[in-house]
VMD Tcl script that builds the backbone (N, CA, C; Angstrom):
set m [mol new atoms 309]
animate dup $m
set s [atomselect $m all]
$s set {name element resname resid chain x y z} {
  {N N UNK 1 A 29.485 -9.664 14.137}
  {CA C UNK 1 A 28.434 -9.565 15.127}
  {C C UNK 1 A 27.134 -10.154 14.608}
  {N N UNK 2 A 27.000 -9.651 13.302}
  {CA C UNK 2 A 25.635 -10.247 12.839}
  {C C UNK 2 A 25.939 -12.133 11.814}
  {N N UNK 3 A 26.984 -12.160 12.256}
  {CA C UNK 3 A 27.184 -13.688 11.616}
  {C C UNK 3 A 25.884 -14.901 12.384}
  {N N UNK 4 A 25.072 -15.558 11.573}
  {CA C UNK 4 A 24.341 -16.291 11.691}
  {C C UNK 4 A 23.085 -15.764 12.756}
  {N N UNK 5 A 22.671 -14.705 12.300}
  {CA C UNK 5 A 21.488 -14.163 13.249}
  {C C UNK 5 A 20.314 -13.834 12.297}
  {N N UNK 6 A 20.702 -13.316 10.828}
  {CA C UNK 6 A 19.641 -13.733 9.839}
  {C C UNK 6 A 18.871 -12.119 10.303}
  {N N UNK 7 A 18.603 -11.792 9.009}
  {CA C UNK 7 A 17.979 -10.289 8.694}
  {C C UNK 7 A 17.076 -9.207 10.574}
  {N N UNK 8 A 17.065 -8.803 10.881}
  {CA C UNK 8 A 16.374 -8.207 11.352}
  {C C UNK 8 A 14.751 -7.548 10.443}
  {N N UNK 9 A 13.808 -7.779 11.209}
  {CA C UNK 9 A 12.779 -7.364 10.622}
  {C C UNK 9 A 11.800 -7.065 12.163}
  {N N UNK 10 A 10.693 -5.701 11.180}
  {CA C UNK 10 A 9.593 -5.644 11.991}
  {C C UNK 10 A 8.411 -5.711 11.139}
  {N N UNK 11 A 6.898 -6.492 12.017}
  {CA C UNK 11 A 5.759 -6.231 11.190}
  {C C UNK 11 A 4.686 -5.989 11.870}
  {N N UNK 12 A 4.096 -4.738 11.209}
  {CA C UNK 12 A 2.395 -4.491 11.907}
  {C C UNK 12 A 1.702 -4.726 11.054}
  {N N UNK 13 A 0.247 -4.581 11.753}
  {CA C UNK 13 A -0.874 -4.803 10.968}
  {C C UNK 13 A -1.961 -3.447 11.169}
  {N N UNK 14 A -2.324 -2.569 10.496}
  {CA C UNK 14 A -2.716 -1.084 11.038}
  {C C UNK 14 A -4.132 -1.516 9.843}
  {N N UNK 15 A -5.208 -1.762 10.295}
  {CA C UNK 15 A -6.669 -1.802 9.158}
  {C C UNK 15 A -6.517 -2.626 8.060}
  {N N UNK 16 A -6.355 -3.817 8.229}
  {CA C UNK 16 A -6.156 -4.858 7.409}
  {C C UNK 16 A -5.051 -4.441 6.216}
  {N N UNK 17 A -3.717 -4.195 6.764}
  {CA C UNK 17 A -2.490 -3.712 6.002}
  {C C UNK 17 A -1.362 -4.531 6.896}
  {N N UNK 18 A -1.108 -5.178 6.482}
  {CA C UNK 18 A 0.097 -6.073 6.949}
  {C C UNK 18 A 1.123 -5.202 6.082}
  {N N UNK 19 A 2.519 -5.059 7.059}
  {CA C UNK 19 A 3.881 -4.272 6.397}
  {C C UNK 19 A 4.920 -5.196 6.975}
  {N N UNK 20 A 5.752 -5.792 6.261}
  {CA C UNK 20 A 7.007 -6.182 7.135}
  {C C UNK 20 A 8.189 -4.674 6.789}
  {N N UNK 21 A 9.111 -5.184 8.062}
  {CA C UNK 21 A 9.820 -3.808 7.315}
  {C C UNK 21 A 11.028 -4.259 8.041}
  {N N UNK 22 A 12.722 -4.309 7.588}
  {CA C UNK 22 A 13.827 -4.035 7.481}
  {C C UNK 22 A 13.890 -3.166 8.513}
  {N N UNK 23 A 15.736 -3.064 9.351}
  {CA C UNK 23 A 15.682 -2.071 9.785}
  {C C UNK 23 A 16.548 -0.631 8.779}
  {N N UNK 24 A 16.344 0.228 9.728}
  {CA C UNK 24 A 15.716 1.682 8.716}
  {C C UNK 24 A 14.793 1.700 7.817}
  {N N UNK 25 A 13.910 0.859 7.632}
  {CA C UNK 25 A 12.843 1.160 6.804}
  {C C UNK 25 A 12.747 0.495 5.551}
  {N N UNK 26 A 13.305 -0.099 5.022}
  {CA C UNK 26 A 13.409 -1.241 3.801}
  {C C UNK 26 A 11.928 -1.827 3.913}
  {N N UNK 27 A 11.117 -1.346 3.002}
  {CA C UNK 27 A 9.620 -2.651 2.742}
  {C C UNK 27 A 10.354 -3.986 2.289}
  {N N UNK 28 A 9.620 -5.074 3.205}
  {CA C UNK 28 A 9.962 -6.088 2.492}
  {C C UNK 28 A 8.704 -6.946 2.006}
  {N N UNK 29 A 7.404 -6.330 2.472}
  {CA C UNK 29 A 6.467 -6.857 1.997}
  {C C UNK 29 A 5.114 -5.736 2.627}
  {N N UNK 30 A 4.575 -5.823 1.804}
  {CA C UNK 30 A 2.927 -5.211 2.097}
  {C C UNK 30 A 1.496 -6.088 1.493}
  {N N UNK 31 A 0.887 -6.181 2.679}
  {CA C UNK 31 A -0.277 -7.152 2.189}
  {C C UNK 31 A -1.437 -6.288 2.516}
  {N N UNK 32 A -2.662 -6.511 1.648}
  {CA C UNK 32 A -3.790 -5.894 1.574}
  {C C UNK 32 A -4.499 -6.561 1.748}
  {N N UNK 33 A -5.538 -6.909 2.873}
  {CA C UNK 33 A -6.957 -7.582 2.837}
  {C C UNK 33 A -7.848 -7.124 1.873}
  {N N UNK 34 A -9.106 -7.672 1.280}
  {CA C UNK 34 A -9.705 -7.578 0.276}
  {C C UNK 34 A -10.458 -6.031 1.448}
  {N N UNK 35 A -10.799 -6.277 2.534}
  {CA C UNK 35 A -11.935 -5.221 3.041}
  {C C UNK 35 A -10.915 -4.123 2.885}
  {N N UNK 36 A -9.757 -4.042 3.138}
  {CA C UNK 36 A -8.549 -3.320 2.927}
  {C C UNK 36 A -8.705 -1.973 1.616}
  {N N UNK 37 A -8.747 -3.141 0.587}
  {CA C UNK 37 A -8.924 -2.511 -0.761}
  {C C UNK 37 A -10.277 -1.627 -0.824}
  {N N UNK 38 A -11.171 -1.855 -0.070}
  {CA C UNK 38 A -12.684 -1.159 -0.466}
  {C C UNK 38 A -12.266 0.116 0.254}
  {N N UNK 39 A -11.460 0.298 1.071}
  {CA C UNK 39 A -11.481 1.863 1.502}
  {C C UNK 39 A -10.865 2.716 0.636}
  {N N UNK 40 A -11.322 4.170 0.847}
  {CA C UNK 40 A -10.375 5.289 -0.233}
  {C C UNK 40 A -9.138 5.340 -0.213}
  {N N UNK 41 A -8.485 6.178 -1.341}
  {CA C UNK 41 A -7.252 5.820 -1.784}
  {C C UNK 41 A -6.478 7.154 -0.109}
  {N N UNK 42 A -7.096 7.911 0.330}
  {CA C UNK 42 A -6.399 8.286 1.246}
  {C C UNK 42 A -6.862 7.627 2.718}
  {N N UNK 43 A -7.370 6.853 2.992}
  {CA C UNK 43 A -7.595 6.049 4.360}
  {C C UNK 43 A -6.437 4.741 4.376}
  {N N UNK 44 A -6.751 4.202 2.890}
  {CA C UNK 44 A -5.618 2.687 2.365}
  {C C UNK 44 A -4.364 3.452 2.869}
  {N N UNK 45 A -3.982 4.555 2.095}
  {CA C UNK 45 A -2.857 5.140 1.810}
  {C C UNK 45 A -2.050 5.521 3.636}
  {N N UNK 46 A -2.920 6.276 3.977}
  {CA C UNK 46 A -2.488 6.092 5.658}
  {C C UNK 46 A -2.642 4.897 6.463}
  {N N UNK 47 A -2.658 3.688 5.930}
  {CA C UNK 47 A -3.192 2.696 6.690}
  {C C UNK 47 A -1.709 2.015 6.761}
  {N N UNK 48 A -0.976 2.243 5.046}
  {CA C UNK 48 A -0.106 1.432 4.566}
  {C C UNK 48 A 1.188 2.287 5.370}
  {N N UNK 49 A 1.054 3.603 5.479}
  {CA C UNK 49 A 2.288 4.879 6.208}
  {C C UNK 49 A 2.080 4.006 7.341}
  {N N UNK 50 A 0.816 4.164 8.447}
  {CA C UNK 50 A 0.949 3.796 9.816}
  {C C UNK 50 A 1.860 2.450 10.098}
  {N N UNK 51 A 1.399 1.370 9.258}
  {CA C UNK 51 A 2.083 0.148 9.556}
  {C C UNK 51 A 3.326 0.069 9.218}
  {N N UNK 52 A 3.293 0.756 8.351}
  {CA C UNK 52 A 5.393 1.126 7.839}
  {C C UNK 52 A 6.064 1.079 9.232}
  {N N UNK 53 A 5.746 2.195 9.662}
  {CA C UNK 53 A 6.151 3.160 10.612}
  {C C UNK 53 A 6.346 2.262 11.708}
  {N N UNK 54 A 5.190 1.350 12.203}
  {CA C UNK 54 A 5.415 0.826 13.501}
  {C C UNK 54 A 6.304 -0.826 13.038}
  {N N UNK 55 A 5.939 -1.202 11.714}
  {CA C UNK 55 A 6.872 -2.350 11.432}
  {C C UNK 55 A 8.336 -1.650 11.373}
  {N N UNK 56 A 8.449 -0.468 11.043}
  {CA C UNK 56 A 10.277 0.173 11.278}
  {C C UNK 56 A 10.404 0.041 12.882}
  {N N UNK 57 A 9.704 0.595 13.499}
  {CA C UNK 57 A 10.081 1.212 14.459}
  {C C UNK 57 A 10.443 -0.111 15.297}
  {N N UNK 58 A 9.453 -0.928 15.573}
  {CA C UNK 58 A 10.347 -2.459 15.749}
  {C C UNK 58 A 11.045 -3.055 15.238}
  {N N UNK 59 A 11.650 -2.927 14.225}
  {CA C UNK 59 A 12.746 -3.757 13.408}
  {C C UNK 59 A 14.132 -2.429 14.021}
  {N N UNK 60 A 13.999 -1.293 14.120}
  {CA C UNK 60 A 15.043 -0.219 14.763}
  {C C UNK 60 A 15.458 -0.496 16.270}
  {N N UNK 61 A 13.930 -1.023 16.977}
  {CA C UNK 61 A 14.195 -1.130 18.517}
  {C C UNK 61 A 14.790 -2.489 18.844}
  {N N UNK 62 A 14.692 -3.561 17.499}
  {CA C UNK 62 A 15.360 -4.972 17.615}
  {C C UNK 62 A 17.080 -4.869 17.264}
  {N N UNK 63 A 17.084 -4.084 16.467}
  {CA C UNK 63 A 18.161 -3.642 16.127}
  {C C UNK 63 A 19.104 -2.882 17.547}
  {N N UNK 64 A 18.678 -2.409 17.880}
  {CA C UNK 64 A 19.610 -1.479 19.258}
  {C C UNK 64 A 19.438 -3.519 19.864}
  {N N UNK 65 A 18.385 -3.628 20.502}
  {CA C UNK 65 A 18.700 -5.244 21.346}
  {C C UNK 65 A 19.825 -5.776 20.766}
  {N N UNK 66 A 19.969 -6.367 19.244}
  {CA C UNK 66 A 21.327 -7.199 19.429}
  {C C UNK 66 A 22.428 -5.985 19.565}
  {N N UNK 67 A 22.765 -4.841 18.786}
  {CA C UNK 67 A 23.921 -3.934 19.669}
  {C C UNK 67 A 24.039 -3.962 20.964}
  {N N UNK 68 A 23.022 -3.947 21.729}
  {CA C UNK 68 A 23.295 -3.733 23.455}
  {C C UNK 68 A 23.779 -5.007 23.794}
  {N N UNK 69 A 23.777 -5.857 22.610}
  {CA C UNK 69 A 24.186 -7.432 23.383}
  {C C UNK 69 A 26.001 -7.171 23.245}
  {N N UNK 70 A 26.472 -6.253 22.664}
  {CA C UNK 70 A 27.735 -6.467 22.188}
  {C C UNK 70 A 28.135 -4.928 22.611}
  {N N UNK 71 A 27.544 -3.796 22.699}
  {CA C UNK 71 A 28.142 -2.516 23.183}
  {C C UNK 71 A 27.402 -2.044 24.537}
  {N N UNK 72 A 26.464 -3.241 25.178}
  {CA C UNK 72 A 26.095 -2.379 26.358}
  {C C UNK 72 A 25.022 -1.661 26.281}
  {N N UNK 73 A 25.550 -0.589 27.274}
  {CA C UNK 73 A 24.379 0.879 27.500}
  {C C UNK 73 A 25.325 1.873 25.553}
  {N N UNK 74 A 25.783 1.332 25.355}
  {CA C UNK 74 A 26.627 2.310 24.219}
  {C C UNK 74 A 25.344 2.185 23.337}
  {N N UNK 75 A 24.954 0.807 22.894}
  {CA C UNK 75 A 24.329 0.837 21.811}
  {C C UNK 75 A 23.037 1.741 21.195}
  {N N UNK 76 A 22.359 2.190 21.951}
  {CA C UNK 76 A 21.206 3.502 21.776}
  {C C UNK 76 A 22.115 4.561 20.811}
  {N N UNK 77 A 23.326 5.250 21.289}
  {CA C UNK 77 A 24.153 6.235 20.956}
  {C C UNK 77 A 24.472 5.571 19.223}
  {N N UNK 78 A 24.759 4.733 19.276}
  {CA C UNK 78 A 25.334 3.964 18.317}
  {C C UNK 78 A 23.783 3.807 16.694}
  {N N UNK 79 A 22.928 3.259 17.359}
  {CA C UNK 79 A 21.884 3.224 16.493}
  {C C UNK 79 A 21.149 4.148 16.583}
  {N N UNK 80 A 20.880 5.486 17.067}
  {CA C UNK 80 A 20.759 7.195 16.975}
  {C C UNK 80 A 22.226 7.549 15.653}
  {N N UNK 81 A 23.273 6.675 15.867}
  {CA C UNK 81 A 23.827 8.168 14.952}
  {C C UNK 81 A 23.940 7.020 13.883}
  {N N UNK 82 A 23.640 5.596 13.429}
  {CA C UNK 82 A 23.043 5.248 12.337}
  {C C UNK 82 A 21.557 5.451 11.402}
  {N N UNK 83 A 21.408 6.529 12.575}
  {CA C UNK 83 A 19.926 6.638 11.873}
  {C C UNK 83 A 18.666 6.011 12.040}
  {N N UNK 84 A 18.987 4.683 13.021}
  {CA C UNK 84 A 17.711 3.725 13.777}
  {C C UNK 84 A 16.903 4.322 14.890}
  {N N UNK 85 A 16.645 5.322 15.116}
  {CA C UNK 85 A 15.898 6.012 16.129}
  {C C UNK 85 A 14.530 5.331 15.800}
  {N N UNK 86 A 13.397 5.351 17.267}
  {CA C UNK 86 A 12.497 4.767 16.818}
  {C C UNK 86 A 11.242 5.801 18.147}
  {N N UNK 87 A 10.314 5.221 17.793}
  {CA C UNK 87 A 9.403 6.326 18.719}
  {C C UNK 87 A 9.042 4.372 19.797}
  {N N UNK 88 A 9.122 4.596 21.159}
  {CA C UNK 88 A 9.377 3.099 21.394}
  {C C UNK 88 A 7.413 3.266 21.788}
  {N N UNK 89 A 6.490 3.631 21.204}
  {CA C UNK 89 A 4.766 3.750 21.594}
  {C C UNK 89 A 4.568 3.139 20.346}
  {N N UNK 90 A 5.533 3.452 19.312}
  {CA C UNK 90 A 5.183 2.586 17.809}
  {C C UNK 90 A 6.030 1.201 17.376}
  {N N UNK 91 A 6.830 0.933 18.544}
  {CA C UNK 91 A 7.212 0.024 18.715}
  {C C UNK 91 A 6.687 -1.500 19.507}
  {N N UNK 92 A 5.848 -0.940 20.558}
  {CA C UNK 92 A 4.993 -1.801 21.198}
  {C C UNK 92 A 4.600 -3.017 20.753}
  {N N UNK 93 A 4.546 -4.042 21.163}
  {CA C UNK 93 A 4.687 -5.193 20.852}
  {C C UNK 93 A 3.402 -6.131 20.771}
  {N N UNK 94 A 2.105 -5.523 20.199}
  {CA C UNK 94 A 0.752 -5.985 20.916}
  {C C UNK 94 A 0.934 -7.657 19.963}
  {N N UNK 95 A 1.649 -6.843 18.650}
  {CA C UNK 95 A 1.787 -8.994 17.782}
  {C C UNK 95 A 2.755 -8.764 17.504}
  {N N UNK 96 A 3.942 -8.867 18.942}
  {CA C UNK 96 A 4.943 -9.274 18.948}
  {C C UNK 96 A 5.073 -10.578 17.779}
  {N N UNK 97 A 5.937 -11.303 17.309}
  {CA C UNK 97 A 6.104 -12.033 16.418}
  {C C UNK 97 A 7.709 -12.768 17.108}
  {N N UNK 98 A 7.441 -13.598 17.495}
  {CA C UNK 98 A 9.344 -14.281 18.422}
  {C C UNK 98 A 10.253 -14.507 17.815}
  {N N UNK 99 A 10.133 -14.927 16.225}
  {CA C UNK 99 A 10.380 -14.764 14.957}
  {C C UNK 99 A 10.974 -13.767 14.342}
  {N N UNK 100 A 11.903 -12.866 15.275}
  {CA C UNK 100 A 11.709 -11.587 14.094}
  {C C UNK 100 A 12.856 -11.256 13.424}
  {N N UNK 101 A 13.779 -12.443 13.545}
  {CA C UNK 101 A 14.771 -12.945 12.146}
  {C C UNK 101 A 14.861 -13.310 11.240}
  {N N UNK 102 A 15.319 -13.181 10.237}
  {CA C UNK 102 A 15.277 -13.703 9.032}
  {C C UNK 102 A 16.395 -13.922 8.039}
  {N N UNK 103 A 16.386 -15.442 7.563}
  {CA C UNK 103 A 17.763 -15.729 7.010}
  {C C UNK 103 A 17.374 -15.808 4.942}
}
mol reanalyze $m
mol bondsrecalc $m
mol representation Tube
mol addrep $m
C-alpha cells in the first residue's frame, strides 16, 4: 500500500518553533528562530510540545487519508487501534504544506 508514496509527515510552526513530525510522533526535525531562543526555558519548552503535537496530529490525519484510499470508511477504526488518533482542531491546515511526503 505504501509502495512509492514516500514517508508521511506533519509540520507546524507554534512561536518561531518549526517541528516536522512522523506519523505517531517520530521528531524528525525541530528548528529554533534566534527570537525563539530569547524566551524562557518554560515558554521555548511549550512552544516546542505545542508544535509537536499539531505537526503529529497532521502527519496521523494524513495517515487515516491514504488508509481511507484503500479501506474506505474502515480506515479511522483502523488508525484508532494503531494508535494514530489525532485531535482534527490540531490538525488544521492554516500551512498546509502539499508536500507532505517524503522519500
Amino acid at each position: 500500500m505504501s509502495e512509492g508514496l514516500g514517508e508521511i509527515v506533519g509540520k507546524a510552526t507554534v512561536d518561531g518553533v518549526t517541528v516536522e513530525a512522523g506519523v505517531g510522533g517520530r521528531l524528525r526535525s525541530v528548528k529554533v528562530t534566534p527570537q525563539a531562543m530569547r524566551y524562557g526555558a518554560s515558554q521555548l519548552s511549550r512552544a516546542v510540545l505545542d508544535a509537536a503535537a499539531r505537526a503529529t496530529a497532521k502527519a496521523n490525519q494524513r495517515a487515516e487519508q491514504v488508509y481511507a484510499r484503500v479501506l474506505g470508511r474502515n480506515a479511522a477504526k483502523v488508525t484508532a487501534g494503531l494508535g494514530l488518533t489525532y485531535d482534527p482542531a490540531l490538525a488544521a491546515d492554516e500551512d498546509f504544506d502539499r508536500d507532505w511526503t517524503r522519500g
